[in-house]
C-alpha positions in Angstrom: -35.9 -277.4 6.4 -35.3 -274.0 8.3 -32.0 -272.9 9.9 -33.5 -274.0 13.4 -34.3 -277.5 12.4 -30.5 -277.5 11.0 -29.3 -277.0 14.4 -31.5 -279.0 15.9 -30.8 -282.2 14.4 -27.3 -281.8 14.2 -26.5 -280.1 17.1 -26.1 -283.0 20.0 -24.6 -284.8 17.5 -20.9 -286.3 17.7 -18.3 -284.7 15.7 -17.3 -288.2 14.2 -21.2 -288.7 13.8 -21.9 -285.3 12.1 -18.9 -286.0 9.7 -19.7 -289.1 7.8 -23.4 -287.1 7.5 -21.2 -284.1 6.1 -19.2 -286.4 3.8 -22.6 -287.9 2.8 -24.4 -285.1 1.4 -21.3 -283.1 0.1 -20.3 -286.5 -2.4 -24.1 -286.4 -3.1 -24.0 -283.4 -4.6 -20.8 -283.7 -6.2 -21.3 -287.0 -7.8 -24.8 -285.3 -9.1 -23.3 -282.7 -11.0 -20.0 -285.3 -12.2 -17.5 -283.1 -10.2 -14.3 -284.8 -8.7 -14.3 -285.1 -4.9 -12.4 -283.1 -3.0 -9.8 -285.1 -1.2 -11.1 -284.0 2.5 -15.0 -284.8 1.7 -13.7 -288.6 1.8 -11.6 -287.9 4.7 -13.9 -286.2 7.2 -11.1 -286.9 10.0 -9.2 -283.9 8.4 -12.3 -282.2 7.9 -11.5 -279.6 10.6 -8.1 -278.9 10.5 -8.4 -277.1 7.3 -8.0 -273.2 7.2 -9.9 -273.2 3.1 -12.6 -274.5 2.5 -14.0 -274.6 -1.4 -17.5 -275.7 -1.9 -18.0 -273.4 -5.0 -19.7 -274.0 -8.3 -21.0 -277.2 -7.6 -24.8 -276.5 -7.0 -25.1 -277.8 -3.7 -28.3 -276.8 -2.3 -29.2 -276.5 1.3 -29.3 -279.9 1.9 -25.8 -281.1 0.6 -23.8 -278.0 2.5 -26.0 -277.5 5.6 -24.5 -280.5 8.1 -20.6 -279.4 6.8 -21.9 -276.0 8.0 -22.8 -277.0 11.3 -19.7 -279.1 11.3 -17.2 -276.2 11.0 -19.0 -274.3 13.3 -16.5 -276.5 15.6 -13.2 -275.6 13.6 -11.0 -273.6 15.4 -8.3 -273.4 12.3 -11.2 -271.8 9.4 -9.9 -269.2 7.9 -11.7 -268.3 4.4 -15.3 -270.3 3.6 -16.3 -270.3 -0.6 -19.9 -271.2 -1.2 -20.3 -269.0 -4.3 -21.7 -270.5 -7.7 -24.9 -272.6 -5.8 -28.3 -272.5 -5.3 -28.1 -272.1 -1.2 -31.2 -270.2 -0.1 -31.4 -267.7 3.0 -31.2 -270.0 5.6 -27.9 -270.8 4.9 -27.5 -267.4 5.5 -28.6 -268.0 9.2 -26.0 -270.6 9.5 -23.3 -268.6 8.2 -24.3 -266.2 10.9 -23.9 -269.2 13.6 -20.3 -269.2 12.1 -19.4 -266.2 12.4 -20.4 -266.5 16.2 -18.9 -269.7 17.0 -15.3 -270.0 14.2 -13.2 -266.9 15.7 -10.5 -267.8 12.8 -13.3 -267.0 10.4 -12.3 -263.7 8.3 -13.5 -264.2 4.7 -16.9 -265.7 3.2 -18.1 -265.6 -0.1 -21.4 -266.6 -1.1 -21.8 -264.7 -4.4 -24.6 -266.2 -7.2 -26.9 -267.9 -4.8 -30.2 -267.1 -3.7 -30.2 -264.9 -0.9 -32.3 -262.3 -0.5 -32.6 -259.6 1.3 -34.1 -261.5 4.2 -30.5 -263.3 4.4 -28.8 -259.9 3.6 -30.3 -258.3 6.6 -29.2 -261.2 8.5 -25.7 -261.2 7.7 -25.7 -257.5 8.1 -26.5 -257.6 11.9 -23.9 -260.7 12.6 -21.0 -258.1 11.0 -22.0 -255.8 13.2 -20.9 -258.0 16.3 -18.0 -259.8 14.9 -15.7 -257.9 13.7 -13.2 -260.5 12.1 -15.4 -260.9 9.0 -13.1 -258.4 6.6 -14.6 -259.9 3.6 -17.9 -260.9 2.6 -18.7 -261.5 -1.3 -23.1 -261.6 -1.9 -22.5 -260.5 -5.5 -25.1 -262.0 -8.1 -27.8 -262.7 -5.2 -31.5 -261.0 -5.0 -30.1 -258.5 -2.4 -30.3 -254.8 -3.1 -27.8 -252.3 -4.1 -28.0 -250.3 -0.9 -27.7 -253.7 1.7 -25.3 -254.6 -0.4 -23.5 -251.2 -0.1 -24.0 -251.8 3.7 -22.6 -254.7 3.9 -19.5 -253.6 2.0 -19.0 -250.8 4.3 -19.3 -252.9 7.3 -16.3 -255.3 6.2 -14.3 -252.6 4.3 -14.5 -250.9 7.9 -13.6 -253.9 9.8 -10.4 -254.3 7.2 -9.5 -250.7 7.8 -9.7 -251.3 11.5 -7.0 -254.2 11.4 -9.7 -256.4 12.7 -9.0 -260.2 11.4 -6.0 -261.4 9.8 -4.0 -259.6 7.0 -2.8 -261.1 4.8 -4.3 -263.7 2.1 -4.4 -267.5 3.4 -4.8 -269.6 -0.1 -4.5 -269.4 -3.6 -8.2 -269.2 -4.3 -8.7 -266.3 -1.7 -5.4 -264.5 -2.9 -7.7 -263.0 -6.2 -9.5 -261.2 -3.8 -8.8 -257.6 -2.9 -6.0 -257.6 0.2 -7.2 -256.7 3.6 -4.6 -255.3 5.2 -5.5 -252.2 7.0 -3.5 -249.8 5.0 -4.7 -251.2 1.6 -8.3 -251.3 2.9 -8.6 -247.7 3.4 -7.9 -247.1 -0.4 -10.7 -249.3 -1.7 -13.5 -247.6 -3.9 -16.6 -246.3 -1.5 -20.0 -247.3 -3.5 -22.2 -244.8 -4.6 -25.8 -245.7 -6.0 -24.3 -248.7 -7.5 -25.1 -252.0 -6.7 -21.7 -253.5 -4.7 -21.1 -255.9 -7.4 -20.0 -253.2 -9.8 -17.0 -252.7 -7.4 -17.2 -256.6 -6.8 -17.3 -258.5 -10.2 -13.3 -258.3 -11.7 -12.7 -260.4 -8.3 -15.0 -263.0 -8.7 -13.6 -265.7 -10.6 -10.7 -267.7 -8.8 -9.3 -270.6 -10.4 -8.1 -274.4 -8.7 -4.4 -274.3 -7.9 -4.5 -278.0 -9.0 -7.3 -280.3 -10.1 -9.5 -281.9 -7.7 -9.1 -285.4 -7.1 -11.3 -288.2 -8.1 -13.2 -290.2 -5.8 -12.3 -294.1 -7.1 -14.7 -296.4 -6.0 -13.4 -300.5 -5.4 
């Protein structure tokens, strides 16, 4: 199912409605892969009010993260998205790109080790151009060139340097990645011919502050 039919089906559909849908698919995919479920997956209520959101190394697919996408597309409080570590294609891409447009809190994605190509790439690399709040956007590992990749880098070092966004890390996870305040920004390396992830990779790995809960069933 394309980005389009995403939107479509979910996007008439009640918040409380598109939540327990959300909650659904995400403990779907969790349960398939025996990982703990986060505590707000079983309490969709909460769902928007959080500023992090971690959906990394699970191997969702499309189909487990695509109605929580649509779903934060109405958070007003998102602050740093993690879908790295899955096997999301490019339209998730597409929807990323909705959230860019419609979560002004948004500043950092990362959605490094997927499956994006450079059909996604391209995609993402015109929605930066408009919305300058993205400071950080992590497609390490993906099938997207070296030189999109350098693009996109550029285009989110640029909005760093610019002050654009917030400045200053937001939660333990996103706190291993490089600052983005506007002094700091200016200093980082400038990519050659090199593929982004060589500048990328000592940042990728974050670590839990504190296991994930268990989902207990009665």
């Amino acid at each position: 199912m394309d980005a389009a039919a995403w939107r479509h089906m979910f996007g008439e559909t009640t918040t409380k409605e598109l939540a327990i849908i959300a909650a659904d698919r995400l403990t779907s995919g969790y349960l398939r892969k025996n990982t703990p479920v986060p505590s707000f997956v079983v309490s969709p209520s909460g769902f928007l009010s959080l500023s992090v959101v971690d959906f990394s190394h699970v191997g969702f697919s499309d189909y487990h993260v695509a109605p929580a996408l649509v779903l934060l597309q109405r958070s007003r409080v998102l602050r740093c998205l993690h879908l790295d570590g899955n096997n999301l294609s490019d339209q998730i891409a597409y929807l990323v790109c909705d959230l860019f447009a419609l979560c002004p809190t948004l500043a950092r994605v990362t959605l490094s080790w997927n499956r994006l190509t450079n059909v996604g790439g391209k995609k993402l690399l015109e929605a930066l151009k408009e919305y300058p709040n993205i400071t950080w956007l992590d497609i390490e590992g993906n099938g997207i060139t070296s030189s999109l990749s350098n693009q996109i880098f550029l285009m989110t070092s640029s909005h760093a340097k610019n002050g654009s966004g917030y400045l200053e890390p937001v939660d333990f996870l996103s706190s291993s990645l490089p600052p983005i305040g506007a002094e700091k920004a200016a200093k980082l390396p400038r990519p050659r011919s090199a593929s982004v992830s060589a500048v990328q990779v000592k940042h990728h790995h974050r670590y839990h502050a504190a296991p994930l809960p268990a989902l207990v069933y009665r």
